[in-house]
Steps between C-alpha positions, in 0.01 A plus 500: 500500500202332644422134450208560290482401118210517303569278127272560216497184312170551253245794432786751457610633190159297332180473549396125666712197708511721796708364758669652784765397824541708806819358666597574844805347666487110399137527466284570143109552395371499210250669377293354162608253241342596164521437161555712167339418109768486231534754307430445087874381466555255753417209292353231658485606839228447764550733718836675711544474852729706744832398456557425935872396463566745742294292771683146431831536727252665765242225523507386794422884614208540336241489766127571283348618207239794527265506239323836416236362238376249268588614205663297259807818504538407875406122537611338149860405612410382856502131401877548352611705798359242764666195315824616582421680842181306677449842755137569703304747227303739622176653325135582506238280507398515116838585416615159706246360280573562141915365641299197609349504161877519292672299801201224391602483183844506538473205759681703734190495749523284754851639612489865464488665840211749443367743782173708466551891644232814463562858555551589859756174548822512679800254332782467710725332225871520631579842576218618249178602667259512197129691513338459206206737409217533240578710199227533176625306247294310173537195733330457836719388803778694365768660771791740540731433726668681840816357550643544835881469523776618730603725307127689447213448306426355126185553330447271217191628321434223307267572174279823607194787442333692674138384357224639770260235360639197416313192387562324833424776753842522638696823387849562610597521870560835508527451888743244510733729319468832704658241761765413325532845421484619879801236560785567233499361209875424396416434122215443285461263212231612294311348165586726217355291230240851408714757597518668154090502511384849608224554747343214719382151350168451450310234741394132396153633529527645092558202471145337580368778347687401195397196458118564603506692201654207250217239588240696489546580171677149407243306292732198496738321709752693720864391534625653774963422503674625848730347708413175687617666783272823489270353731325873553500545115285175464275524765427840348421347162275217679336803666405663182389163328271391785293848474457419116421143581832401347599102521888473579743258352914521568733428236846389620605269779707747717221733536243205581726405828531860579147555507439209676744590759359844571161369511553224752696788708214763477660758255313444202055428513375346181156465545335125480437402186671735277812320474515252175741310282590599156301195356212617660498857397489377138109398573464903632427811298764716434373800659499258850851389494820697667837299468798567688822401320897518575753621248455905520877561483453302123705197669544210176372230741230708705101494371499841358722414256367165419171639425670787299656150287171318496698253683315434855369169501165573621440911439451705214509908409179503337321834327338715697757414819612757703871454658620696751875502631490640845867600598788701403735396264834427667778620315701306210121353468340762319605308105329135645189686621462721232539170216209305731246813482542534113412114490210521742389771291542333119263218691245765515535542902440847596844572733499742794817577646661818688501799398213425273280445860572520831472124522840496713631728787837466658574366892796741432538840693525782247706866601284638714454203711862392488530899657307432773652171606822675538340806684321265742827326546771760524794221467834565548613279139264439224552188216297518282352142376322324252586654187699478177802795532285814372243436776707476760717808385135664494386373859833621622426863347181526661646434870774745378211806415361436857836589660681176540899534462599335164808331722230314700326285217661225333390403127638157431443227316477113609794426669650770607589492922317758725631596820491727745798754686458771725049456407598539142430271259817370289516335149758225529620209244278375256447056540330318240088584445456485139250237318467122551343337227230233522422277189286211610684299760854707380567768765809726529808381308320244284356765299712799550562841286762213249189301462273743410768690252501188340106507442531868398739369243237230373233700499656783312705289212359121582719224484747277268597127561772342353520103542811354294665143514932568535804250533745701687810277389460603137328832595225416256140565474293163434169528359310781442434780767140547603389877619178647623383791539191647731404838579779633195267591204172313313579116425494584088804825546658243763579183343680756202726629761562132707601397167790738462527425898609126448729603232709757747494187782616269243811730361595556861504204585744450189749702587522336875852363563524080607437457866307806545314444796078546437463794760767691303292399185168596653657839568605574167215368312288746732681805462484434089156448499456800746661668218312393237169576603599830585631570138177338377190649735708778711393282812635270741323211614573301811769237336533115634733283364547122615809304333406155545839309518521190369 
């Protein structure tokens, strides 16, 4: 067995939080550190991170971090990961800026170790020798990887297409990988996320054309929602607005230091004058304003949905406004996205969304594409990546029909060891890799899968509080219990039912014994009342019962 591991801990199984280690000997890399949206019943949470336990009793082995891209899937957990292991990060130069951008905010700035690298570089990074190179993404400055170990070569290909005209000029170096080809490759690890999409996806140029078509026949104001970190996606919607003389205004503050970012490096032009604030555009006809806003995955906090709630302090959906969300909808978001566009639309916004116009195309390689990586490659393993369980099954079917031996591709999920004997690849032990939970400054174990059963619980059958004065010498109730009741049923049907309520605490408390001691009391009195409303409404609402010695 060779000393080669390769440990899935995000992006596997799922589709976001992609995170990956390559481990050789007492050295590890990493590759990304992304984050994932909840999904509808994950009350309360933020976001989830890659659960990196693994990493912890190997810390002082991790040498670097790789990262592929700046997309929130690949970046979003950086600032976590580099609070517990402060390693040199490697990325692009407008992906290094949108980390400077979240390391900014997360005052992590001043001590993060970053390191600019282009395609065509050479890391030495332990016994790793890295070479990234371009791939077409729906992000400039994006990269796969060629991973040089002892043991052969890795190719990471990092979110891929084959588009032939992209928006920046720079298609996929189709060069770079006839190399890798021409030396071995031992295994490739290749993005799956489309690999149940037929054909070949379309290029970013439909896009333009898309759009082009929306404000020209737009008579009011445009709202344009995408990702702040699109930073191809806006400059193609700044295009567009500057040919139909178009003012610009940006709604949401993550997006404003993106854009600033990319324009002070050179990746995005606004022309002179067109940029304005939102007060100003107020003073502008309608047909003269294009507004680029946050929020297109419906996110509660994010300006989409503010504006869906008439709730942004300074912007309104007005008649006559045309909103456009520009993305895909990323799974277990489809009900949040879906409730913002029937808002925006009973506010009399006209709402353009995929499929109703091509006003999105993936940075995702479809079949076809996906084909011809592996054909160019010719590795001796295949993984597929990035991908809930059906695409990767899929991906792994497609390198199947073009010969490959089924014993020679692993489909795994997060956490489950790769390694390598006699050239083969070899699916060992599964470690931890499932979800970490962020809730405003709560990460991990502060608001784990108890917590949030707990919320389900709430949510679904609301909550009861019982409040009662008790001698425990006597075992007697003093006073008279006080209950409430949110989230259970309307206040009028309620206060019939607490009624009956404070009669069960008070006979249970009866029929206590002297010297019973208030937790034993608080337990009964729960399980009656427990009881009760279940004989009374068929539900069970969260119970809490506080004996109050005295």
């Amino acid at each position: 067995m060779s000393n080669l591991r390769i440990i899935p801990l995000g992006g596997l199984g799922e589709v976001g939080k992609n995170m990956m280690a390559v481990e050789y000997g007492d050295d590890v890399l990493v590759i990304d550190a992304g984050l994932m949206f909840p999904e509808s019943d994950m009350y309360g949470v933020d976001f989830i991170i890659p659960d990196y336990g693994y990493l912890r009793d190997k810390k002082e082995r991790v040498r670097a971090i790789v990262i592929t891209h700046g997309h929130e899937d690949h970046i979003g957990a950086l600032h976590f990961f580099l609070r517990e292991f402060p390693v040199p990060v490697y990325a692009t130069r407008l992906t290094r800026g949108l980390i400077e951008v979240k390391l900014r905010q997360a005052h992590l700035l001043q001590e993060a170790k970053l390191h600019t690298i282009a395609p065509g570089d050479i890391l030495h990074i332990g016994p790793f020798q890295v070479e990234p190179f371009h791939v077409c993404h729906s992000i400039p400055d994006t990269v796969g990887l060629g991973i040089m170990t002892p043991e052969g070569l890795i190719v990471h290909s990092s979110d891929f297409k084959f588009d032939h005209t992209p928006v920046d000029g720079q298609p996929t170096d189709f060069a770079k990988l006839a190399e890798f080809a021409g030396r071995g490759v031992l295994v490739l690890l290749a993005d799956s996320t489309n690999a149940t999409e037929p054909g070949t996806t379309p290029s970013e140029q439909v896009v333009t054309q898309a759009l082009d078509d929306i404000m020209r026949r737009a008579q009011g104001r445009v709202i344009i929602a995408t990702f702040a970190s699109l930073i191809s996606r806006i400059q193609q919607a700044i295009d567009v607005a500057a040919y139909y003389g178009r003012k610009v205004a940006i709604a949401g503050a993550t997006m404003v230091d993106n854009i600033k970012m990319a324009m002070r490096l050179g990746y995005l032009r606004i022309p002179e004058g067109m940029m304005v604030s939102l007060g100003e555009m107020e003073s502008l006809p309608p047909s003269r304003c294009l507004i680029l806003a946050t929020g297109v995955q419906g996110e509660p906090t994010a300006v989409l949905s503010r504006l869906a709630l008439g709730q942004h302090p300074s912007l309104q959906v007005r008649p006559g406004d045309t909103v456009v969300l520009s993305s895909h909808t990323i799974p277990g978001n489809e009900e949040m996205i879906h409730r913002v566009i029937n808002r925006l639309f009973q506010k009399g916004a006209d709402v353009v969304y995929h499929p109703l116009a091509p006003v999105h195309v993936s940075g995702h390689a479809s079949q076809e594409e996906q084909k011809l990586l592996l054909n160019i490659l010719r590795p001796r393993n295949f993984v597929p990546i990035h991908g809930e369980l059906r695409h990767l099954k899929q991906h792994a079917k497609l390198a199947m029909e073009l010969g490959m031996p089924r014993e020679r591709i692993a489909v795994v999920e997060n956490g489950y060891v790769l390694d390598f004997e006699d050239d083969r690849i070899r699916i060992g032990p599964r470690v931890p890799g499932g979800y970490v939970f962020v809730d405003g400054t709560w990460v991990g174990d502060a608001v784990g899968p108890a917590v949030i059963r707990d919320r389900e619980s709430l949510a679904m059958a609301g909550v009861c509080v019982a409040v009662f004065r008790y001698d425990p010498r006597r075992g007697a109730l003093l006073g008279t219990p006080r209950l409430t009741v949110r989230g259970f049923a309307a206040r009028d049907v309620a206060e019939e039912i607490v009624e009956g309520a404070v009669d069960v605490v008070r006979q249970t408390v009866q029929e206590v014994r002297a010297g019973t001691p208030p937790a034993t009391v608080e337990r009964q009195v729960q399980s009656a009342l427990s009881e009760f409303f279940y004989q009374q409404t068929k539900n069970r609402p969260e119970i809490i019962v506080m004996a109050v010695a005295e």
